[in-house]
C-alpha positions in Angstrom: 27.1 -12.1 -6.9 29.3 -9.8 -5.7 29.6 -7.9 -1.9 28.3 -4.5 -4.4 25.4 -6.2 -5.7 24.2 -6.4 -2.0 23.3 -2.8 -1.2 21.8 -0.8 -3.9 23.1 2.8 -4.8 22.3 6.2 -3.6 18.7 7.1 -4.7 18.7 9.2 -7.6 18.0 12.7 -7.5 14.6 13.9 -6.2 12.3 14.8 -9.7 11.2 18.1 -10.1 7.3 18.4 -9.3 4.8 18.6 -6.2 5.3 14.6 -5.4 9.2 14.9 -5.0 9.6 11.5 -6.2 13.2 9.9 -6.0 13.2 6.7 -7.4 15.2 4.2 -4.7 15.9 0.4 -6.4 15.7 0.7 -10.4 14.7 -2.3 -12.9 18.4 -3.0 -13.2 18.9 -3.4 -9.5 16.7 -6.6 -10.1 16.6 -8.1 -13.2 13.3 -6.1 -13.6 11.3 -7.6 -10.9 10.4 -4.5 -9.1 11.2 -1.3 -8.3 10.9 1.0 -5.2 9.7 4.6 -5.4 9.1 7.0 -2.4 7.1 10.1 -3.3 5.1 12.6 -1.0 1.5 13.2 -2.0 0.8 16.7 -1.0 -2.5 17.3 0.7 -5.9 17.3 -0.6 -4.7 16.5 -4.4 -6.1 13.5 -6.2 -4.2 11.7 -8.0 -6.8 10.5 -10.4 -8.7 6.8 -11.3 -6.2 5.3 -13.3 -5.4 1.2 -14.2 -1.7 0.1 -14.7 -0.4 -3.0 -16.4 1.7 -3.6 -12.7 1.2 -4.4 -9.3 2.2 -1.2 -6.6 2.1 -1.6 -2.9 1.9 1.7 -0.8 3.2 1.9 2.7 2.6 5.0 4.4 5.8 6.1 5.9 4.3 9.6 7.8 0.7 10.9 7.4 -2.2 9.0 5.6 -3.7 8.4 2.6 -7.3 7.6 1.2 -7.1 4.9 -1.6 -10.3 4.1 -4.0 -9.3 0.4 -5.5 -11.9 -0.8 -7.6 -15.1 0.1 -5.8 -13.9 -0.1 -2.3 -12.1 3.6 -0.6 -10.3 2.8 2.4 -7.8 4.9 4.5 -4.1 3.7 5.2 -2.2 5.4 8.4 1.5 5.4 8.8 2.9 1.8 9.1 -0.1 0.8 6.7 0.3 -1.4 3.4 -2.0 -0.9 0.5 -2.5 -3.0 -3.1 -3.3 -0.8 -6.0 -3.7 -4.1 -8.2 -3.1 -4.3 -12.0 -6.0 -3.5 -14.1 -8.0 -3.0 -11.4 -9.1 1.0 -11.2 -7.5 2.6 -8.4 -6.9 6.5 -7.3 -4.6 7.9 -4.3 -4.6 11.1 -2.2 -3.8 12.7 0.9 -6.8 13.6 2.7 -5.4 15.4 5.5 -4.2 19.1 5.7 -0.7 17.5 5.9 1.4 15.6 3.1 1.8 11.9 2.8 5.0 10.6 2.4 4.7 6.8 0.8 6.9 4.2 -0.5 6.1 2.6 -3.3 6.9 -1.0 -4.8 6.4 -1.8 -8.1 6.0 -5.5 -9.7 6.8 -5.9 -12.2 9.4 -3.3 -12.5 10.1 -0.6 -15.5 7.2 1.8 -14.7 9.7 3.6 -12.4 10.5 5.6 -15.9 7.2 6.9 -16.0 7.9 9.0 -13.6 11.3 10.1 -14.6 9.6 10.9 -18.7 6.5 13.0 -17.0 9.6 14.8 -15.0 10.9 15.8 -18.1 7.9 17.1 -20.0 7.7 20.6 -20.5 4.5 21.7 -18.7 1.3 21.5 -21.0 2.9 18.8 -23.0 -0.3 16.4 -23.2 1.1 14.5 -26.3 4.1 13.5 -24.7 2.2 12.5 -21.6 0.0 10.2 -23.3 2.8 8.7 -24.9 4.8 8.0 -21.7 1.2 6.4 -20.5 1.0 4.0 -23.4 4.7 3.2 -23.0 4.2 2.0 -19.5 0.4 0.5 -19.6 -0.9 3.5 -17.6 -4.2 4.5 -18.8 -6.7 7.0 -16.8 -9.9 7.0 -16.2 -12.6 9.2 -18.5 -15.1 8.4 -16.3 -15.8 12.3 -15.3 -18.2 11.6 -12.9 -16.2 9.4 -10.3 -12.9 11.8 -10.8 -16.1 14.6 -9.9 -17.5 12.6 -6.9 -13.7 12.1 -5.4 -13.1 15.5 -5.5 -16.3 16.7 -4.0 -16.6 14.4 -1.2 -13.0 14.3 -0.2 -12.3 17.9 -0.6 -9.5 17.7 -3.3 -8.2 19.2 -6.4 
C-alpha cells in the first residue's frame, strides 16, 4: 500500500438529474467491497419499491427521509442510519417540503454504475433502463397497488 492508496480521489462529477448524485469511493477504490454514493432526494418524490442483489446503508446527512423496508415504514432524521437489505423490498423518499441529502454505502460494490448508465440514458429510454437494471440486479416492484398506497398516504409523486 502506498501513502496514495490512503485517501481516495476527488468525487466524480455530480450526474445530471433531480438526485444530484456524485458517486464518492468507486469499486476500484476497494477491491469491490463497497462503494459510497451521496445523492439528495428532492421532496415528496418516491423513489419506488424496488429489491437489489446488494446491501445500501442510508445516513441522512441534512433533512429526513421515510423508508418502507419489507413491510415495516419508518422515518430516519439527520445523523440516522438505515438498511435497505438485499432482496428484501424497500422504497425511499423525502417526506418533508425540504430535500434529503443522504449518503449511501453500497456492499457489495459495482452498483455505483447504475447510477452513472441511467445518467446517460436519453430521457424515455425504457429499454436501456431495463437493461442497466438487469446488469446490476435491480428489479422494481409491479405491485401497483403498494407504489399507489405510498404515494397517496405520503403525499408524493
Amino acid at each position: 500500500m502506498t501513502e496514495s492508496d490512503l485517501v481516495v480521489p476527488a468525487p466524480g462529477q455530480t450526474l445530471p438529474g433531480s438526485f444530484a448524485v456524485r458517486v464518492r469511493v468507486r469499486s476500484e477504490h476497494t477491491n469491490d467491497v463497497l462503494a459510497v454514493i451521496e445523492e439528495t432526494v428532492p421532496p415528496g418524490v418516491l423513489i419506488p419499491p424496488h429489491t437489489h442483489a446488494n446491501d445500501v446503508w442510508v445516513k441522512v446527512e441534512e433533512g429526513e427521509i421515510g423508508v418502507l423496508v419489507g413491510e415495516e415504514i419508518r422515518t430516519a432524521v439527520e445523523g440516522d442510519w438505515a438498511l435497505k437489505p438485499r432482496a428484501v423490498l424497500h422504497a425511499m423518499w423525502s417526506p418533508t417540503s425540504q430535500p434529503a441529502r443522504v449518503t449511501e454505502v453500497l456492499t457489495p460494490a459495482g452498483s455505483e454504475r447504475w447510477f452513472e448508465e441511467l445518467a446517460a440514458l436519453a430521457d424515455g429510454d425504457d429499454a436501456g433502463f431495463a437493461r442497466a437494471c438487469e446488469r446490476y440486479g435491480i428489479r422494481f416492484s409491479d405491485d401497483e397497488s403498494l407504489t399507489a398506497r405510498l404515494r397517496r398516504d405520503f403525499d408524493l409523486k
